[in-house]
N, C-alpha and C positions, 0 to 999 in steps of 0.2 A: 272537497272540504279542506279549511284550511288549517294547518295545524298550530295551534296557541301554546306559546309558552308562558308559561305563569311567572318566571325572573324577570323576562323582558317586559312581560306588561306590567310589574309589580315597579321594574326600573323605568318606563315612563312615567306612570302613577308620582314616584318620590320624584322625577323631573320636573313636573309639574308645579307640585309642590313646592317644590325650591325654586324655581323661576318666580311663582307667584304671593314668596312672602314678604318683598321688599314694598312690594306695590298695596300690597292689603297692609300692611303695617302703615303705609306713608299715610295712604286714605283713611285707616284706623284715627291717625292724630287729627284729620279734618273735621271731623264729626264727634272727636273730644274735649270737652271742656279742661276737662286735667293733666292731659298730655302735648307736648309740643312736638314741633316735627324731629327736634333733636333724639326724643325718647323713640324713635324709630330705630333708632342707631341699635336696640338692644336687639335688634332683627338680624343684624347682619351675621351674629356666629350660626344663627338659625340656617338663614341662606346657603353659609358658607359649607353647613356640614349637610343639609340635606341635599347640595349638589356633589360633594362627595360621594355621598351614598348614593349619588344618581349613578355615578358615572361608575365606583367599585361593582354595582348590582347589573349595569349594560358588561360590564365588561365578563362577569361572569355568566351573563346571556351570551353574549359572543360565543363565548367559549365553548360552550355548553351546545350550540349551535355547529359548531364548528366539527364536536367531537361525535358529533348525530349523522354529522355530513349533512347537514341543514332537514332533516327530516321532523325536526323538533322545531322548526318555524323560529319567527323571532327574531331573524337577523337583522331586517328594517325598524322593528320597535326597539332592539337594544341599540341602534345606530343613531336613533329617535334622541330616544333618551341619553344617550353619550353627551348629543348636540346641547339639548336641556340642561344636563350637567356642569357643562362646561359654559354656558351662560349665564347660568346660576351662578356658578364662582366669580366670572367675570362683572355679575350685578352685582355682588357682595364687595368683593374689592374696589370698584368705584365708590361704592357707598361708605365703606372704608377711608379711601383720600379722600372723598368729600370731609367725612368727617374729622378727620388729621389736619386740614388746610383749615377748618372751623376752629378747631381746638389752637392751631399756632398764631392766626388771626386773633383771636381771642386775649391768647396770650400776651401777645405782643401789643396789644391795644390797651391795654391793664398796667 
C-alpha cells in the first residue's frame, strides 16, 4: 500500500490549477462576445500567485517528507507539483511581456 500525503496532492491539485488558468482564460475570450483577448491579461496575477502557492505547498511536502524519512509518501507528487509551480510562473510572466510589449506598441503608435 502506498502512502498519501495530503500537502503533496493538495500541492499538485493548486499546480494544476495554476498551469491551467492562462489557457482557460485565453479560450474564455474566444467564445465571448464582450471580452477581448487583452481581458485575459487580468489572469496573469491569478496564475502568478497560484503557482506560488504551488511551489510554497511542494516545498512544504518535501519537507514533511523528508522529516518522515519518506514514510509519509509524497516526494514524487511534491516534485510534480514544484515542476507545475514553476511553469505556472513562467506562463504568467510571458503573458506579462507579452502584455508590456502591447501596452508600449500601443503607446508609441498613439
Amino acid at each position: 500500500m502506498v502512502a498519501r500525503s495530503t500537502g503533496a496532492v493538495s500541492a499538485v491539485f493548486v499546480g494544476v490549477l495554476a498551469v491551467a488558468t492562462m489557457p482557460v482564460a485565453v479560450v474564455a475570450t474566444r467564445y465571448s462576445d464582450s471580452y477581448d483577448l487583452l481581458h485575459a491579461g487580468f489572469a496573469v496575477p491569478v496564475c502568478l500567485g497560484l503557482g506560488i502557492a504551488a511551489v510554497v505547498l511542494a516545498r512544504g511536502a518535501r519537507a514533511r517528507s523528508s522529516a518522515t524519512l519518506g514514510s509519509s509518501g509524497g516526494r514524487r507528487s511534491a516534485s510534480l507539483a514544484r515542476l507545475l509551480g514553476i511553469l505556472a510562473i513562467c506562463i504568467a510572466c510571458s503573458c506579462l511581456i507579452a502584455l508590456s510589449v502591447y501596452g508600449v506598441l500601443t503607446y508609441l503608435s498613439a
